[in-house]
GUNUPA-186315 format. One line per 2 residues: number of its first residue (from 1); their letters; for each residue x, y, z of N, C-alpha, C. Coordinates in steps of 0.2 Angstrom, whole numbers. Example, Ala and Ser with C-alpha at 12.3 -4.5 7.8 and 13.67 -1.06 7.14 Angstrom:
REM residues 2
1) AS) 66,-28,39,62,-22,39,66,-16,39  64,-11,35,68,-5,36,64,0,39
REM end
This chain:
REM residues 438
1) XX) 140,-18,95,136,-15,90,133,-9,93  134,-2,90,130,5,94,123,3,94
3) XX) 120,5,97,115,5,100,112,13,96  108,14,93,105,20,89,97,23,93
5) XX) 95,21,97,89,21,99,91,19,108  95,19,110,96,17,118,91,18,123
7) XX) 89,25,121,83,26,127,76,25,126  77,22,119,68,18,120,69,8,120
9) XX) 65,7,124,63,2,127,61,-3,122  60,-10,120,57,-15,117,49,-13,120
11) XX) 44,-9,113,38,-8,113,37,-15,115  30,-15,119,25,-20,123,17,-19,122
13) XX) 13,-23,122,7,-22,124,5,-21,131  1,-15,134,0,-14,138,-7,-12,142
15) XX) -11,-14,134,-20,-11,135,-21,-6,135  -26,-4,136,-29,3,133,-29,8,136
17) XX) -27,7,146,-29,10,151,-21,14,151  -15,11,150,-8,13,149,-7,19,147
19) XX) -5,23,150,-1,30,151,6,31,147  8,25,146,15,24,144,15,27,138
21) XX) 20,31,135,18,34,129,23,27,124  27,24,127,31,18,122,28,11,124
23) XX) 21,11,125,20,6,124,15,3,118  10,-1,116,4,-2,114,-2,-4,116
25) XX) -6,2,113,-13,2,117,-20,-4,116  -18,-5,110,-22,-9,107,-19,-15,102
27) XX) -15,-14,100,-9,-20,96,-6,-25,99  -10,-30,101,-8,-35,104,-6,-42,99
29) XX) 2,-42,98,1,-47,90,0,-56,93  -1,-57,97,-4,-64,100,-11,-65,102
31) XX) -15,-60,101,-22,-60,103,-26,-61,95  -30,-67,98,-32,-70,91,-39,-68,91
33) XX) -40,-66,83,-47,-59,80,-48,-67,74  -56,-67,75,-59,-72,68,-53,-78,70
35) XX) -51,-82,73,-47,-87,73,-39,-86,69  -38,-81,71,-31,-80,68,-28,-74,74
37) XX) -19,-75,76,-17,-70,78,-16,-62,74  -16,-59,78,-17,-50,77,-10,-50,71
39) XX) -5,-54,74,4,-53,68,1,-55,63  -5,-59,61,-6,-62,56,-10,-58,50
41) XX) -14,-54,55,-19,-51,49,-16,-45,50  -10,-45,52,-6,-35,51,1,-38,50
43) XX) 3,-39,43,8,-40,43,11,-34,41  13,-31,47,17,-20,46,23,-22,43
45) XX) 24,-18,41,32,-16,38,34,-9,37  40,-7,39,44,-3,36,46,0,30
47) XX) 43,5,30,45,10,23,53,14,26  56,10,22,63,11,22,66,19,21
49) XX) 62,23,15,63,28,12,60,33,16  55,32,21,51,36,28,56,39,31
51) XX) 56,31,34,59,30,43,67,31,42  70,28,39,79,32,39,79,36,34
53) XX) 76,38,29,78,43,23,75,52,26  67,51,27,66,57,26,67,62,32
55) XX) 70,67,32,70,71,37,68,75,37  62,80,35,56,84,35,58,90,32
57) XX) 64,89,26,64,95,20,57,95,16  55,102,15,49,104,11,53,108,7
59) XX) 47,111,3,50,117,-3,51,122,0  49,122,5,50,129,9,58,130,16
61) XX) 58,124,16,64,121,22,68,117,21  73,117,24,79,112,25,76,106,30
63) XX) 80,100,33,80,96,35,77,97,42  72,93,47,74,97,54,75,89,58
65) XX) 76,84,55,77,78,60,84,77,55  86,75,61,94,70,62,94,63,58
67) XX) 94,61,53,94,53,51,100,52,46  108,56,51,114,53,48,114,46,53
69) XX) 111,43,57,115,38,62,123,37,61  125,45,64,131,43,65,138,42,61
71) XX) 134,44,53,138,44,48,137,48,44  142,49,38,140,55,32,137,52,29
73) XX) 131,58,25,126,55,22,130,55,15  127,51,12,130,50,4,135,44,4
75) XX) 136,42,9,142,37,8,138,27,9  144,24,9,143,18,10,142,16,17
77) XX) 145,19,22,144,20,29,139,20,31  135,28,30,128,30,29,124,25,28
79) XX) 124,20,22,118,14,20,121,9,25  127,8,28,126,1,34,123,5,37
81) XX) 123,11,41,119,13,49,112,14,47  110,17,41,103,14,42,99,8,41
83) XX) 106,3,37,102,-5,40,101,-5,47  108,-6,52,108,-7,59,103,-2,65
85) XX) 104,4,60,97,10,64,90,3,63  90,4,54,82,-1,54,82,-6,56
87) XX) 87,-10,57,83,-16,64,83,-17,68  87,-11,72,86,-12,79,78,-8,82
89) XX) 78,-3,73,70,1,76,63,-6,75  63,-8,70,61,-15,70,60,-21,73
91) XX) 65,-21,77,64,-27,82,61,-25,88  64,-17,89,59,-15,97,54,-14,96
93) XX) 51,-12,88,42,-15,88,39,-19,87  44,-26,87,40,-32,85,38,-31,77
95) XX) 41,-26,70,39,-26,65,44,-32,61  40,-33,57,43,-41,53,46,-39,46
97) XX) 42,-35,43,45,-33,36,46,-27,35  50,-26,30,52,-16,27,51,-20,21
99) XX) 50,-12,18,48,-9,9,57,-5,7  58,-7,1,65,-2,-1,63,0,-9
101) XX) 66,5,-11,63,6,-18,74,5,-18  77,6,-23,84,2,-24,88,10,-22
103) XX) 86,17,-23,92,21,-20,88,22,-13  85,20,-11,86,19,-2,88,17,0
105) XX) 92,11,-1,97,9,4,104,10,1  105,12,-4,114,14,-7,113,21,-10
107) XX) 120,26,-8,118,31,-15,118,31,-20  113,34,-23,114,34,-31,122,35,-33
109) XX) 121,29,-41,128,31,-42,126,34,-52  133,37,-52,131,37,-61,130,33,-66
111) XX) 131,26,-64,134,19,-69,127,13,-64  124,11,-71,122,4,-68,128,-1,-64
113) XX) 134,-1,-67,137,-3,-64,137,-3,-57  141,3,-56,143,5,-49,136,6,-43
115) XX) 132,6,-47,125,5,-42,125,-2,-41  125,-6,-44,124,-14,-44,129,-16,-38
117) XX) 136,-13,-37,140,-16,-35,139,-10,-28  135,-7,-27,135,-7,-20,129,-10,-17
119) XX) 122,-9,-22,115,-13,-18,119,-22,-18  123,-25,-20,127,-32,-20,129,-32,-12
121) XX) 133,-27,-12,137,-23,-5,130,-23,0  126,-21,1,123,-16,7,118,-24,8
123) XX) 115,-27,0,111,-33,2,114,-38,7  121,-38,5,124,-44,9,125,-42,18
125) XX) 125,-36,17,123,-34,23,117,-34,28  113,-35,23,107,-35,26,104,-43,29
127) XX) 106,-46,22,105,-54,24,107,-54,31  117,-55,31,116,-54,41,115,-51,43
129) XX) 110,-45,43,106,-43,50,99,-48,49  97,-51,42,91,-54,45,91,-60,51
131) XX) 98,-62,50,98,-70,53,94,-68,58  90,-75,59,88,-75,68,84,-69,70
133) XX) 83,-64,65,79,-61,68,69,-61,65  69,-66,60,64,-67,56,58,-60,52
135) XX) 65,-56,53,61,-50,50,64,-50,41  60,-50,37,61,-50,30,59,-43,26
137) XX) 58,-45,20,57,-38,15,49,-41,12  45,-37,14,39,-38,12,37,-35,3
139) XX) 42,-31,0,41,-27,-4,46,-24,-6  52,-26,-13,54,-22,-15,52,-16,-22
141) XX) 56,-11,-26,52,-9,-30,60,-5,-31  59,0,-38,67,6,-43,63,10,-42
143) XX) 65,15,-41,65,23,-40,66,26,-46  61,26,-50,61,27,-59,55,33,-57
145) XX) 57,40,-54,53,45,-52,60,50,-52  63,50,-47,67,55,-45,75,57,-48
147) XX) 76,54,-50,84,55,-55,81,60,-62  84,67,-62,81,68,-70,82,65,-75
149) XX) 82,60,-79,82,55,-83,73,53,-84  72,53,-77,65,52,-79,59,58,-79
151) XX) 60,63,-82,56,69,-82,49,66,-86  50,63,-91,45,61,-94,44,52,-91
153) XX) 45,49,-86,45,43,-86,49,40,-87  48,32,-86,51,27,-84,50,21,-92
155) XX) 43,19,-90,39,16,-96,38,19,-101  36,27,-98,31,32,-103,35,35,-107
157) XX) 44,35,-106,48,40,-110,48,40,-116  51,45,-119,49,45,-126,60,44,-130
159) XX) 62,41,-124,70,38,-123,71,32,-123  72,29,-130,73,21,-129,79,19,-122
161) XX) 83,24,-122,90,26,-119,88,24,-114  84,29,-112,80,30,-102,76,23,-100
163) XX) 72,22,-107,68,16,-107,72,9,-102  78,9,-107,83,3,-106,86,4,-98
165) XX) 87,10,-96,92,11,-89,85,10,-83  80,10,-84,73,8,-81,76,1,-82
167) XX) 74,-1,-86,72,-10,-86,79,-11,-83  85,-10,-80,92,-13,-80,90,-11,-72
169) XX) 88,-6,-71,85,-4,-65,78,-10,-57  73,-12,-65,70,-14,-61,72,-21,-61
171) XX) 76,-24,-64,81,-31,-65,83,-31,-59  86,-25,-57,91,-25,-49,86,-26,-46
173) XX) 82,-23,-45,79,-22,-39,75,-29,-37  74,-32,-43,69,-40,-45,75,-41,-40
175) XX) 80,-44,-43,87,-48,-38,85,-47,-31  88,-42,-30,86,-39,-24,82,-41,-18
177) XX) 73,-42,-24,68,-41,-19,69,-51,-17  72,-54,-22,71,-62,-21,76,-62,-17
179) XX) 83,-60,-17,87,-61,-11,86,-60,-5  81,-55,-4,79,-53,3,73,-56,4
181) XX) 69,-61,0,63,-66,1,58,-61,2  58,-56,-3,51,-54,-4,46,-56,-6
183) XX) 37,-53,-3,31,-56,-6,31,-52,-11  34,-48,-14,27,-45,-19,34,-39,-22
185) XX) 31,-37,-28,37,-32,-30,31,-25,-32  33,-20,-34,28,-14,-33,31,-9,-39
187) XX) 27,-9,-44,26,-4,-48,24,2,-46  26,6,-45,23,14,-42,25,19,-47
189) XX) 17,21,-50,18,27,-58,24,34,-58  25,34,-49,30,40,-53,28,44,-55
191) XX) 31,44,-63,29,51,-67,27,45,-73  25,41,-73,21,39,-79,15,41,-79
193) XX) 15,47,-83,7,50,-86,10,57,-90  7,61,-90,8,66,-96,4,73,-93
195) XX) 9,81,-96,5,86,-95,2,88,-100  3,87,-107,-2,89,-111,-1,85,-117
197) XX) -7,84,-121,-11,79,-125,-7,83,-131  -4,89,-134,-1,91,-138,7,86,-140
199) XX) 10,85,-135,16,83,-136,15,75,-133  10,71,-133,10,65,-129,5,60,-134
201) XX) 7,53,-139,5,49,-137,4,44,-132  -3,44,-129,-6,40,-125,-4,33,-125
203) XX) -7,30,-132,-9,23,-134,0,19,-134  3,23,-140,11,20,-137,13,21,-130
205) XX) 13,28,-125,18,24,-120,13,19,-116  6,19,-116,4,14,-114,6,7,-114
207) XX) 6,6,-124,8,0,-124,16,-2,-124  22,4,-120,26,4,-118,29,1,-111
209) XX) 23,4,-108,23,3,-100,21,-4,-100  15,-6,-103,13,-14,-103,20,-17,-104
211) XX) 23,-18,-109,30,-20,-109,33,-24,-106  36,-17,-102,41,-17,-97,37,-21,-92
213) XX) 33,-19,-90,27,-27,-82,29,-30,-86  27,-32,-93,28,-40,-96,36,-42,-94
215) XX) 39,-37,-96,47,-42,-96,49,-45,-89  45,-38,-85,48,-38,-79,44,-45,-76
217) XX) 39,-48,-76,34,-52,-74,37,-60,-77  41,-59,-82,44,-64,-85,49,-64,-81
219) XX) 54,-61,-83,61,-62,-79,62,-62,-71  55,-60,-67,55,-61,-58,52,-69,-58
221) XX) 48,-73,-62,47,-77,-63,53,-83,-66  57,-82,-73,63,-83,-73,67,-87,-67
223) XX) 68,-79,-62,73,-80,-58,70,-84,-48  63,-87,-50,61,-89,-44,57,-85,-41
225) XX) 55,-79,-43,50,-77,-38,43,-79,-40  39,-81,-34,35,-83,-35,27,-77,-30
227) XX) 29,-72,-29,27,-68,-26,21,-63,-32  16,-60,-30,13,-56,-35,16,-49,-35
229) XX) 13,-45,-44,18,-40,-44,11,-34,-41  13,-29,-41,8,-26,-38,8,-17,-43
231) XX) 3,-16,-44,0,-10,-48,1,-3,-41  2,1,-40,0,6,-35,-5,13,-37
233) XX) -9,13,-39,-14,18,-41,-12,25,-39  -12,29,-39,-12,37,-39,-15,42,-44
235) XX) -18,45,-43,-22,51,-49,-18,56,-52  -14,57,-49,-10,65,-50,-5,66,-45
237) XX) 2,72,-45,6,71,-43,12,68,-42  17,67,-47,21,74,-50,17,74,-54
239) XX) 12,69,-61,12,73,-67,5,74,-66  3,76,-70,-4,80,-71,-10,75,-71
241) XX) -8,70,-76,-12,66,-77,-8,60,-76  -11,54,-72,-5,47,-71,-11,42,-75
243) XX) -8,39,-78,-11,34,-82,-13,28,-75  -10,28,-71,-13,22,-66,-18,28,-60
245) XX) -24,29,-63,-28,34,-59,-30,32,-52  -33,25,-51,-36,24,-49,-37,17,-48
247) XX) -41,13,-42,-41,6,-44,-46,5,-50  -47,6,-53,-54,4,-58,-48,5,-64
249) XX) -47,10,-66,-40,12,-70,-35,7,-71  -33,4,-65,-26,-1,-66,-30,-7,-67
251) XX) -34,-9,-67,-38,-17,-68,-39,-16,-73  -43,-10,-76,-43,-10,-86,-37,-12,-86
253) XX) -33,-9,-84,-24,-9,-89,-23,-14,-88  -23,-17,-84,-20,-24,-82,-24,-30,-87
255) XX) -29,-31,-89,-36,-32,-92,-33,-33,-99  -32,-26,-102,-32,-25,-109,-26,-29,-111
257) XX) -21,-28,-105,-13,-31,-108,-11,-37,-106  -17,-40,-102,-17,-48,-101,-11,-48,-95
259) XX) -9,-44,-92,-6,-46,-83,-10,-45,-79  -15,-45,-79,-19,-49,-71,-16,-55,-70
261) XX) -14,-59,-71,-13,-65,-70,-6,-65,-66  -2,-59,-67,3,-58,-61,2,-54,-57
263) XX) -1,-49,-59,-3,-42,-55,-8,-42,-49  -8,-39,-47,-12,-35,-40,-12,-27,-40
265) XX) -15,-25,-36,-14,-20,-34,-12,-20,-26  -7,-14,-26,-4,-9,-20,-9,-4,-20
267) XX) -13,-3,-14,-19,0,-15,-16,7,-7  -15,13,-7,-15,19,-5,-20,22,-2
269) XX) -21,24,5,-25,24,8,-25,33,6  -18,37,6,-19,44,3,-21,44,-5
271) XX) -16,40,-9,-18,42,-15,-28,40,-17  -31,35,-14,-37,34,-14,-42,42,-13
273) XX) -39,48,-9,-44,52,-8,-40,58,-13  -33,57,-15,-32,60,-19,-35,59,-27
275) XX) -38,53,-27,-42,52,-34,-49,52,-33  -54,56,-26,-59,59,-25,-63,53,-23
277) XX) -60,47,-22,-63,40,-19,-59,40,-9  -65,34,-7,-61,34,1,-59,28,-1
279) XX) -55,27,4,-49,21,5,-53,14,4  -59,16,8,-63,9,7,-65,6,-1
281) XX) -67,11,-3,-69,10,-11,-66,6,-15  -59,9,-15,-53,7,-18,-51,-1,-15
283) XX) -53,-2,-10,-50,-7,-8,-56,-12,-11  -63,-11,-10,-68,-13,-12,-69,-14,-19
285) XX) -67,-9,-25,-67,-12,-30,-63,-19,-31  -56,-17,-28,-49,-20,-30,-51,-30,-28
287) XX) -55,-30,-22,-58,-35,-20,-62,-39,-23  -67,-36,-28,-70,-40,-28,-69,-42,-38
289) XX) -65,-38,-40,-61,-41,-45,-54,-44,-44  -52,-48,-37,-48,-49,-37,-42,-51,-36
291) XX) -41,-43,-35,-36,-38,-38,-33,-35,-30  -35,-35,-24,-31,-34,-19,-24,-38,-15
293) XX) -19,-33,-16,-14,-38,-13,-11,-34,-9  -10,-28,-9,-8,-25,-3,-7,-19,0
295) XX) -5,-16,5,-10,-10,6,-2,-4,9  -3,3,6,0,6,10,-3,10,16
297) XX) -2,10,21,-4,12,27,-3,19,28  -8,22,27,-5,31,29,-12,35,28
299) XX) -10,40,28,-19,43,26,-18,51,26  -21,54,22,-21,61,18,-23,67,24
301) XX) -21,71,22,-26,77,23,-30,80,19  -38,80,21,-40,84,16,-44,89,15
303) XX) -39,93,19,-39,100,18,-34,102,12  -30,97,12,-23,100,7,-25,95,1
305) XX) -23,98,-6,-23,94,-10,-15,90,-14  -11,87,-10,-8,84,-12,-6,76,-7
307) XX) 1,73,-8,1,67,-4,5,69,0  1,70,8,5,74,13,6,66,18
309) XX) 4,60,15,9,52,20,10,52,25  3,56,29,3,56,36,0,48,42
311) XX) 5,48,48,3,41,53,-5,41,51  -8,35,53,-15,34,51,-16,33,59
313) XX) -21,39,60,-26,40,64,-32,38,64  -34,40,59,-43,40,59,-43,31,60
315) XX) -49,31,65,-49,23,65,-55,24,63  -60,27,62,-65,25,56,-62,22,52
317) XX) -59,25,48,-54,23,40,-52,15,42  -48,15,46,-45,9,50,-52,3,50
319) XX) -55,5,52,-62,-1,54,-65,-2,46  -66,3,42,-67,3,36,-64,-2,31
321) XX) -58,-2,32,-54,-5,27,-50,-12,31  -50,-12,38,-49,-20,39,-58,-22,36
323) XX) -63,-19,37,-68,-25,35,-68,-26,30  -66,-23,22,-65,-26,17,-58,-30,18
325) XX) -53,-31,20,-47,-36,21,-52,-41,24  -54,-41,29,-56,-47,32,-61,-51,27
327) XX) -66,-47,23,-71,-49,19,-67,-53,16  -63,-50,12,-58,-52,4,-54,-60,7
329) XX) -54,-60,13,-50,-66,16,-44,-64,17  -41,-58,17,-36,-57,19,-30,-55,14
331) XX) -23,-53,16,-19,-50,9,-13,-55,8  -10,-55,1,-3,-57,1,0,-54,2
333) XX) 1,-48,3,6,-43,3,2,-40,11  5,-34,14,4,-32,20,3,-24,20
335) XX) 2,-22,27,4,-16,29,8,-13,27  11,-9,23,16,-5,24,15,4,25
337) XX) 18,6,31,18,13,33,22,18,27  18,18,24,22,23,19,21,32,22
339) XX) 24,32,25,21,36,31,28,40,33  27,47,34,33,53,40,30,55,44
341) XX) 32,56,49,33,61,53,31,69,51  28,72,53,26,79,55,33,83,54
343) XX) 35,87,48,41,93,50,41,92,57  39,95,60,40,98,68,42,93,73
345) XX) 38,85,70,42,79,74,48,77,72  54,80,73,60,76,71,63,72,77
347) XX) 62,72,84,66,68,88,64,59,84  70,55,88,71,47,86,64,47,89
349) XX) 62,49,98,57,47,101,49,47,94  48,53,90,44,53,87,43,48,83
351) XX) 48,45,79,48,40,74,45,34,78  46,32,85,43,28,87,34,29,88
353) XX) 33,35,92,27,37,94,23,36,86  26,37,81,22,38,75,20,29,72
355) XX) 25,27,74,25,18,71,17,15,78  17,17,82,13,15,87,7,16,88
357) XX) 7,25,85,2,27,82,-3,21,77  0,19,73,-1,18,66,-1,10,67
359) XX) 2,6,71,1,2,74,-7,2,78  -7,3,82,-11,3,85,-20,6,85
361) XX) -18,9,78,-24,11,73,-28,8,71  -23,2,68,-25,-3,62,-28,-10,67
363) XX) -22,-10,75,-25,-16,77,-33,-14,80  -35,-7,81,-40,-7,84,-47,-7,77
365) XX) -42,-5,74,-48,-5,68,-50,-13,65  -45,-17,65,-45,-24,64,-51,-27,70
367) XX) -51,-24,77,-58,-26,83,-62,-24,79  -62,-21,79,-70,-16,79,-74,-18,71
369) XX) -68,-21,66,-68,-23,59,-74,-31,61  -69,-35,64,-71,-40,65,-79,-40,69
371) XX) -79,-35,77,-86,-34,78,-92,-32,74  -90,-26,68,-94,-28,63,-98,-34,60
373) XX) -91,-39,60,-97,-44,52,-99,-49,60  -95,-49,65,-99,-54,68,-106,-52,73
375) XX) -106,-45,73,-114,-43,74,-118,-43,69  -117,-44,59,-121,-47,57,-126,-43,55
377) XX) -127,-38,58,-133,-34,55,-131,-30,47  -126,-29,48,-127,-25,42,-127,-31,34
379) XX) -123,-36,37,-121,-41,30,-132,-43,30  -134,-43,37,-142,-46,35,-144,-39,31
381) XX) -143,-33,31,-147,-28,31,-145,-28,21  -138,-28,19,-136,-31,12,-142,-35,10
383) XX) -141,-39,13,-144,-45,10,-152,-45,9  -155,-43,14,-161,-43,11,-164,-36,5
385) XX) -160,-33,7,-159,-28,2,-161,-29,-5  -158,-34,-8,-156,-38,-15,-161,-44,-15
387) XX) -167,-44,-11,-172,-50,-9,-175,-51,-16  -176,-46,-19,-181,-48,-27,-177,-50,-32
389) XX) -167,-51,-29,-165,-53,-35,-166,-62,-34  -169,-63,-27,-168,-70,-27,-174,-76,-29
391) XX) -180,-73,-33,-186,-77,-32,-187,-75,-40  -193,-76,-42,-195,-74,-49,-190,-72,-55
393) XX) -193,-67,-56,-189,-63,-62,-183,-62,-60  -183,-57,-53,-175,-56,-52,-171,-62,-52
395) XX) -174,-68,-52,-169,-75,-50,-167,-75,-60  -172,-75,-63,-169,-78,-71,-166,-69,-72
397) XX) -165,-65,-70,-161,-60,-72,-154,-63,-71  -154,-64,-64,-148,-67,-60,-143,-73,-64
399) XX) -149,-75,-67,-144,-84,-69,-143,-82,-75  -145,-76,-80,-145,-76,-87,-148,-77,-92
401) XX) -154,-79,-89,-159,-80,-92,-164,-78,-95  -163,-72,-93,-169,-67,-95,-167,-66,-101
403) XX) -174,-62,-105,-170,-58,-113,-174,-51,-110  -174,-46,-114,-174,-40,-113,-183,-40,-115
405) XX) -185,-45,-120,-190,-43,-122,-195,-49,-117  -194,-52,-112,-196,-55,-104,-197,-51,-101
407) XX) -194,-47,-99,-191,-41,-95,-196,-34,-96  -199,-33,-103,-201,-29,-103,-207,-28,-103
409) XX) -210,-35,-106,-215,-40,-103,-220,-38,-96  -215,-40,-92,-214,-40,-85,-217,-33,-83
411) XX) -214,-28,-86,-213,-21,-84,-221,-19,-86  -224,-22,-92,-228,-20,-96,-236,-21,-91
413) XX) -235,-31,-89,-240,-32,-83,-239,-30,-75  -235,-28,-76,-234,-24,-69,-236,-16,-68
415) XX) -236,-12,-71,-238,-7,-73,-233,-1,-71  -234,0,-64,-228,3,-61,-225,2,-54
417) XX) -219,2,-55,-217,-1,-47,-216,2,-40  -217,-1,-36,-217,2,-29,-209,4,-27
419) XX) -209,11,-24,-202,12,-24,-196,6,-20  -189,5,-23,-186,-1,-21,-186,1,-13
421) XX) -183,-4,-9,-183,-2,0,-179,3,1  -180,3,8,-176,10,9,-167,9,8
423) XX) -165,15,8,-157,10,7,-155,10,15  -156,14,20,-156,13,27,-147,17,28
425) XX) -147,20,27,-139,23,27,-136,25,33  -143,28,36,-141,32,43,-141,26,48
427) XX) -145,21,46,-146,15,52,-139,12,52  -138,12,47,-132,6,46,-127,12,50
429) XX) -124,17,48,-120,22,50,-121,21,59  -125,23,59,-126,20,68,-125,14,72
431) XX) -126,8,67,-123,2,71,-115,2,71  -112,6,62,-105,7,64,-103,10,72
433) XX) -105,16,72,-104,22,76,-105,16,83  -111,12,86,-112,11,90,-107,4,94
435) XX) -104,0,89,-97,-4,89,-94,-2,90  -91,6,87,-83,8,88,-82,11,95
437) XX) -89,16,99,-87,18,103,-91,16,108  -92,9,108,-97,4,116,-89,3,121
REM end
């Protein structure tokens, strides 16, 4: 079997003090955090579409990374070298799962047919590369964004026609995601939303979009999946306005059309600051209705206003958002690196350093996650915060007891109230700041 990657080494943990630029500074996946090992509470995966597909074409440029492995692009060939590229790059990092949307690992064909009979093709392919090596599919999802068929959408169209080659679409990739023992399948809006209110029914493709989840939530069900389906929030880009804006946005929806009860949310640490919220927020609303099940790993720039999918650096962010995972109890669904390389990084060597990056982000923000709640201070400094919801009046506010005209009562013999406590923002910010860098 070629060897695609020959001159880098099986990634290792090596500690913090290591020079080594292929090894792991902090991702150590047998070091046990809260009573659990590090592989447990990071289960990473590969974005298939990232790591073998993108090669750093903008509007402005051509390609500048190499990712034919050795074959022509466009052919059948091409999708085996990027199975064998993707798990020989997978197993040198110790990563367990990949994410595929269905024309990332075959080319588009023009016929459901003949698409079906290559993803048939490349899956059975994949099954033998999983043997024995315990790496699966964390996450399939149809690529109902980029074919023009779908200029106005997938659910949203106003083409029973397009409507139907969607559903025949996410059918396949259901199959697919259960043949490859997936946790979770992944709606992503695409271009489900609208540029102008002139030419759009809202409330129909709404209740069109609902739909299709419902069919699809039946027939993954149907056919044995027993995995959650997952919501992906995004505000804008490609269409102006995306009907799934936001985590608070896709829990209504999910609410009104009675699929919460399969659904979750895919929560974006870019799209979250593309909807003018931090990655924490999102992840914080999505938890405490619920409603978190799994996360894309990457993180914006924002300087620029669009989704630029960049390695996650920032370990604040990283510290931020394990401490809501840890809080929530943790995910059914994982890490996934929805994440490229830098135009300018196209060597193989990059794609590694970037996985490492990103890796060893998340494991450091996972310490420093856990040293939060187990220092304690901030969950005491919440809690006594909320102190007058627990005695008198705040206690029968709290139980439901109260009526409005109690309440008013109250207001009345009190006269006026002393300002609530401090909210303490800078103190709290400090103890973060003084755990991340002791």
């Amino acid at each position: 079997m070629k060897e695609y990657f020959e001159t880098i080494p099986q990634i290792r943990y090596e500690g913090p003090e290591t020079k080594n630029p292929l090894a792991f500074r902090f991702y150590d996946p047998e070091q046990e955090v809260m009573g659990k090992p590090m592989r447990e509470h990071l289960p990473f995966a590969m974005a298939w579409w990232h790591n073998l597909g993108a090669a750093g074409t903008d509007m402005f440029g051509r390609d500048t990374a190499d990712k034919s492995f050795g074959a022509r692009p466009g052919s059948m060939e091409h999708a085996r070298a990027k199975v064998d590229a993707g798990f020989e790059f997978m197993q040198k990092l110790g990563i367990r799962y990949f994410c595929f949307h269905d024309v990332d690992l075959v080319p588009e064909a023009d016929t459901i047919g003949e698409m079906n009979r290559r993803l048939d093709e490349i899956s059975d392919y994949i099954l033998e590369k999983m043997q024995g090596t315990g790496i699966r599919c964390l996450w399939g999802t149809a690529n109902l964004f980029s074919n023009p068929r779908f200029v106005n959408g997938a659910g949203s169209t106003n083409s029973a026609d397009v409507y139907c080659f969607a559903a025949a679409q996410i059918k396949k990739a259901l199959d697919l995601t259960v043949k490859l023992g997936g946790r979770g399948y992944v709606f992503w809006g695409g271009r489900e939303g609208y540029e102008s209110l002139l030419n759009t029914d809202v409330k129909f493709e709404q209740e069109n979009i609902a739909a299709l989840m419902r069919m699809a939530a039946d027939y993954g069900r149907s056919i044995g999946f027993e995995g959650d389906f997952y919501i992906e929030p995004k505000p804008k880009e490609p269409m102006k306005h995306q009907y799934d804006f936001d985590a608070a946005t896709a829990i209504g929806f999910l609410r009104q059309y009675r699929l919460d009860r399969d659904f979750k949310l895919n929560i974006e640490a870019n799209h979250a600051t593309l909807a003018g919220h931090t990655f924490q927020h999102e992840l914080r609303i999505s938890a405490i209705n619920g409603m978190l099940g799994s996360i894309d790993a990457n993180q914006g720039d924002l300087l620029l206003g669009w989704d630029t999918d960049e390695f996650p650096f920032n370990v604040y962010e990283a510290t931020m958002c394990m401490y809501e995972v840890l809080k929530a109890g943790g995910l059914t669904g994982g890490f996934n690196f929805d994440a490229k390389t830098r135009r300018p990084s196209y060597t193989h060597e990059d794609m590694f350093h970037a996985y490492i990056l990103g890796m060893d982000t998340f494991a450091l923000g996972l310490r420093k996650a856990a040293e939060l709640i187990e220092d304690g201070r901030i969950d005491a400094f919440v809690k006594e915060r909320y102190e007058s919801f627990c005695t008198g009046i705040g206690a029968k506010i709290r139980s439901g007891s109260a009526t409005l005209e109690e309440l008013a009562e109250h207001a009345r013999k009190l006269g006026a109230p002393e300002l609530p406590g401090s909210g303490g923002q800078e103190y709290l910010q400090g103890i973060v700041n003084s755990i991340l860098f002791k």
